[in-house]
C-alpha positions as CSV (number, residue, x, y, z in Angstrom):
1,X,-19.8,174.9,184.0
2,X,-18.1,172.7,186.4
3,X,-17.2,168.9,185.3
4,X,-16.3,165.7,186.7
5,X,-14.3,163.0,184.5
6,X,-14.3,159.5,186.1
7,X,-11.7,157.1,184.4
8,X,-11.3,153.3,185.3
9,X,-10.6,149.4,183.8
10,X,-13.2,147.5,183.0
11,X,-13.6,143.5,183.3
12,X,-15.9,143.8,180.3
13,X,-17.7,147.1,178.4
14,X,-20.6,145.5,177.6
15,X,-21.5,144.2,181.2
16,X,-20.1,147.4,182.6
17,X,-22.3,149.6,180.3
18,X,-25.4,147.5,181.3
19,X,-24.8,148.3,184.9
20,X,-24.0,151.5,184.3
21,X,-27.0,152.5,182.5
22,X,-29.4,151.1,185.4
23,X,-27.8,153.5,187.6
24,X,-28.5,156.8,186.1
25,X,-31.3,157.5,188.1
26,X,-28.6,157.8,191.6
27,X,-26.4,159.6,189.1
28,X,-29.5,162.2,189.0
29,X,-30.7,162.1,192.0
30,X,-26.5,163.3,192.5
31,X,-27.2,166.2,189.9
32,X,-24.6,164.2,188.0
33,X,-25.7,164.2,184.6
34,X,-23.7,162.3,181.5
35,X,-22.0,164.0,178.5
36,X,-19.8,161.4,177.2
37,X,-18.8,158.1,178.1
38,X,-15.4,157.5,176.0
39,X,-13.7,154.1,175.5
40,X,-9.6,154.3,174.7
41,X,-9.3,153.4,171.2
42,X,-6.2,150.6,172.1
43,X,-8.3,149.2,174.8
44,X,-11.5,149.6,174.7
45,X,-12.1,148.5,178.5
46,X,-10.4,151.3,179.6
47,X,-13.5,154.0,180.1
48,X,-13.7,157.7,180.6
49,X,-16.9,159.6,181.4
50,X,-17.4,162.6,181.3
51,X,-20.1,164.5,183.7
52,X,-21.8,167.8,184.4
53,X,-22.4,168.7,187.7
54,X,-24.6,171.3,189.5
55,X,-22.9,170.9,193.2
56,X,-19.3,169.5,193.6
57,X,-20.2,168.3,197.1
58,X,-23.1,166.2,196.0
59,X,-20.8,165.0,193.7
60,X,-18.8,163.9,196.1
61,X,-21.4,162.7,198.2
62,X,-22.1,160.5,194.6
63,X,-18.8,159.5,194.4
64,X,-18.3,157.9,198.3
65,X,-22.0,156.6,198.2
66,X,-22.2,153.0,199.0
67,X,-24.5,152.5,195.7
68,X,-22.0,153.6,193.6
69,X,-19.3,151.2,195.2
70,X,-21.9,148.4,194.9
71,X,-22.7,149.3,191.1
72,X,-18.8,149.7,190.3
73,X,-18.2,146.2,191.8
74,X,-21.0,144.5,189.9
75,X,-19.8,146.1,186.9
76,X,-16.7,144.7,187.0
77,X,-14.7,147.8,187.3
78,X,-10.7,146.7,187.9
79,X,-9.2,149.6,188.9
80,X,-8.9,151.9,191.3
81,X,-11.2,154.7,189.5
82,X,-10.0,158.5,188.8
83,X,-11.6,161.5,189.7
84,X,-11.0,165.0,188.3
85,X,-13.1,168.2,189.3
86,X,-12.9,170.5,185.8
87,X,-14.1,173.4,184.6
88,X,-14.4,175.4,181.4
């Protein structure tokens, strides 16, 4: 199985999560597909998700798509995100 973990600060959860949420159909259409999204226990507007992936290159196609930069913006995402390739 191969992963990809996306971290970032968020302006606010809740309006990020809304956001977020209306976008899993691109995530999909990516073969990106949600296992966990994780909030840090000492601030809870820092986020991790966690994804599998079929294709790292559609991922990465995902992750420079100009949707995904619009959605992150009108999220209110604050940071420059992180993104790790994994596997297990």
């Amino acid at each position: 199985m191969t992963f990809l973990m996306i971290r970032h600060k968020v302006e606010d959860y809740e309006k990020w999560k809304v956001v977020y949420d209306t976008h899993k159909g691109t995530r999909n259409e990516y073969g990106v597909k949600e296992k966990y999204v994780l909030r840090n226990i000492e601030d809870t507007n820092q986020v991790t998700i966690l994804f599998e992936i079929a294709d790292i290159s559609k991922s990465k196609e995902f992750l420079s798509s100009s949707s995904l930069q619009e959605a992150m913006k009108k999220a209110g995402v604050l940071s420059k995100p992180e993104f790790y390739f994994l596997t297990g």
